[in-house]
C-alpha positions as CSV (number, residue, x, y, z in Angstrom):
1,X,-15.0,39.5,6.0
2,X,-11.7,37.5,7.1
3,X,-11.6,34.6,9.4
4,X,-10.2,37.0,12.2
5,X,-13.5,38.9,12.1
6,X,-15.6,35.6,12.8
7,X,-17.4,35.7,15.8
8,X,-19.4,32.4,18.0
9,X,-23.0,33.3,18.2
10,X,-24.6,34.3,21.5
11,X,-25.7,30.4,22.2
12,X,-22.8,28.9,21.6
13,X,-21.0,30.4,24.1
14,X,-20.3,28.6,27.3
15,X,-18.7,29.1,30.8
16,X,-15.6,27.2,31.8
17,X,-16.5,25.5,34.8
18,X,-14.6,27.0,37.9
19,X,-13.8,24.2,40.4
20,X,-13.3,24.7,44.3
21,X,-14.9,28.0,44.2
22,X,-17.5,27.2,47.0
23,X,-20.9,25.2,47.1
24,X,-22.8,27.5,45.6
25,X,-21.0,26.9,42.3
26,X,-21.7,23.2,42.7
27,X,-18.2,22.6,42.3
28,X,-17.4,23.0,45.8
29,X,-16.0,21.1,48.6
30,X,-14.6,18.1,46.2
31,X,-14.1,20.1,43.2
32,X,-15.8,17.7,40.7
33,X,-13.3,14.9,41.9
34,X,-15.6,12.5,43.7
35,X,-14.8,11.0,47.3
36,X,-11.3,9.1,48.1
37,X,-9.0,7.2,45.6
38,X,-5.8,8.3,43.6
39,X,-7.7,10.3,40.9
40,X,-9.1,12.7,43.9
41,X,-5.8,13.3,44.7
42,X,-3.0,15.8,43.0
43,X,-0.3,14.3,40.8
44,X,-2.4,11.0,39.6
45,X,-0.8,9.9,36.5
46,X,-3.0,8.1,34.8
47,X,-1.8,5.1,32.5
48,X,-3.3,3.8,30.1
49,X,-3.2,0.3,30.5
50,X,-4.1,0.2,34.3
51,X,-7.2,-1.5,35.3
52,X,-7.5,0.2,38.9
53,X,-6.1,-3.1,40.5
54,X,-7.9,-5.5,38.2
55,X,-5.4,-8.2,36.2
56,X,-5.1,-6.4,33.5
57,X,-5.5,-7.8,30.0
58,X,-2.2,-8.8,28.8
59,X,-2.3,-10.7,31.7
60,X,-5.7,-12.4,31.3
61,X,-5.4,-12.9,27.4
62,X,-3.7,-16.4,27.1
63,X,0.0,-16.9,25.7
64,X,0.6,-19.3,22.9
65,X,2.8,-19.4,19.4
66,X,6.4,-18.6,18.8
67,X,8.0,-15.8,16.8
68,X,11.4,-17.2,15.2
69,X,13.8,-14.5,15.6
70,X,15.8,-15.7,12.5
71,X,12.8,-15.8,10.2
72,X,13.7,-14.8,6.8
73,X,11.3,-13.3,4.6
74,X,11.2,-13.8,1.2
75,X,9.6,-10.8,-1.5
76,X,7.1,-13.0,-3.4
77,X,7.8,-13.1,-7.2
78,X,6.0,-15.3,-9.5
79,X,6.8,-16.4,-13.0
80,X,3.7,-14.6,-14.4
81,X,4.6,-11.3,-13.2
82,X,8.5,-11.7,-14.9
83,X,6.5,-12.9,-18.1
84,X,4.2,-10.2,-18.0
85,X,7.2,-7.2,-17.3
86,X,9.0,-9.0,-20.4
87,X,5.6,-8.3,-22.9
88,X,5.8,-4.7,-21.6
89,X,9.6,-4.6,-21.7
90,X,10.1,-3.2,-18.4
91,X,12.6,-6.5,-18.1
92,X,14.8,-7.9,-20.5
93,X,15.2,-11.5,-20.4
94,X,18.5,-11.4,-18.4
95,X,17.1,-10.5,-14.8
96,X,19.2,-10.0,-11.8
97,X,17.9,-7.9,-8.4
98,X,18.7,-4.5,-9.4
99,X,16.6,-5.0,-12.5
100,X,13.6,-5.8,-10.3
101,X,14.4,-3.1,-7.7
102,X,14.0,-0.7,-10.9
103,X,11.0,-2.2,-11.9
104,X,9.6,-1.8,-9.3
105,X,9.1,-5.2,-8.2
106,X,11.4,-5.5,-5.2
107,X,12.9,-3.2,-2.5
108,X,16.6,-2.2,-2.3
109,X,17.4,-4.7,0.7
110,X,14.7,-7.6,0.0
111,X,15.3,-11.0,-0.5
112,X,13.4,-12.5,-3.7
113,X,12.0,-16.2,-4.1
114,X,10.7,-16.7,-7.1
115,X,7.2,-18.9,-7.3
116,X,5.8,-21.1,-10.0
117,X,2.6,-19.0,-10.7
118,X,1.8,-18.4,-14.3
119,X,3.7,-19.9,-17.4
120,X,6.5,-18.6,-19.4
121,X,7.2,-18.6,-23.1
122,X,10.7,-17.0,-23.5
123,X,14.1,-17.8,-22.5
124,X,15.3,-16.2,-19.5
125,X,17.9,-16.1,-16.9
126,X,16.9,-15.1,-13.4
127,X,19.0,-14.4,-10.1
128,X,16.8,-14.6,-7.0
129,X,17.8,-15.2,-3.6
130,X,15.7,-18.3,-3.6
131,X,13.1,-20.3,-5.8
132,X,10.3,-23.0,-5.7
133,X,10.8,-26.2,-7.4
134,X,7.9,-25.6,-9.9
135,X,9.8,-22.5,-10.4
136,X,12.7,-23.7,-10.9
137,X,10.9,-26.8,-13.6
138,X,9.0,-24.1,-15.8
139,X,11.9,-21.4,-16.4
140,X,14.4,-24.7,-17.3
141,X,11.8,-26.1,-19.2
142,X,11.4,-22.7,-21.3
143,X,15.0,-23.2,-21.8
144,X,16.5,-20.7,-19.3
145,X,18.6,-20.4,-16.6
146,X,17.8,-19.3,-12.7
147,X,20.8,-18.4,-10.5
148,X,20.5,-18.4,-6.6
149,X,22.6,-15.8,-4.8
150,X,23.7,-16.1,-1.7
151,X,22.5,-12.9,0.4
């Protein structure tokens, strides 16, 4: 037996309903399309966001906010994670951006900020595209270095 050789049994069968083939069908006179309007008529398009006349809902919904167009975004990058890599020596403690895009930590064409999350026992020098204070305080403190690049 093959899929080709499947066949639907008897009850599962059913007719296609034939519109505008007389009364008798019950899919006569308005073929199934109800009185007047534009879906009784040929060549509705129908949209998806129309309401039939109603105000439609991104109209109704209220309007508030503002989305800065110059927003940059930052790739999060705490001190714990680069302390963490280091133990498994996936990082060595000189760090630049293409060291984190191999890592994994980081995309190609992100820019880094490195947070004060965690603590940090080695020496290391970092280059980020930006850095927090409390950052900046833990990985001096350890004795190291961070540079901030200019992207």
């Amino acid at each position: 037996m093959d899929l080709h050789n499947l066949k639907a049994p008897a009850p599962n069968t059913k007719n296609r309903k034939r519109v505008g083939r007389g009364e008798g069908s019950g899919h006569g006179e308005q073929s199934g399309r109800g009185h007047n309007g534009a879906k009784s008529r040929s060549g509705y398009k129908y949209r998806p966001w129309f309401e039939g006349g109603q105000m439609p809902l991104q109209r109704r919904i209220p309007k508030f906010g503002f989305k800065n167009p110059n927003r940059v975004e930052y790739r999060p990058l705490n001190i714990q994670t680069i302390s963490e890599f280091i133990e498994a020596e996936k990082l060595t403690n000189t760090v630049t951006i293409s060291d984190l895009v191999a890592a994994g930590l980081a995309h190609k064409n992100d820019r880094v900020k490195l947070l004060g999350r965690g603590d940090l026992d080695v020496k290391i020098e970092v280059e980020v595209h930006a850095a927090s204070k409390s950052a900046i305080e833990k990985v001096e403190k350890a004795g190291g270095k961070v540079n901030v690049i200019e992207n």
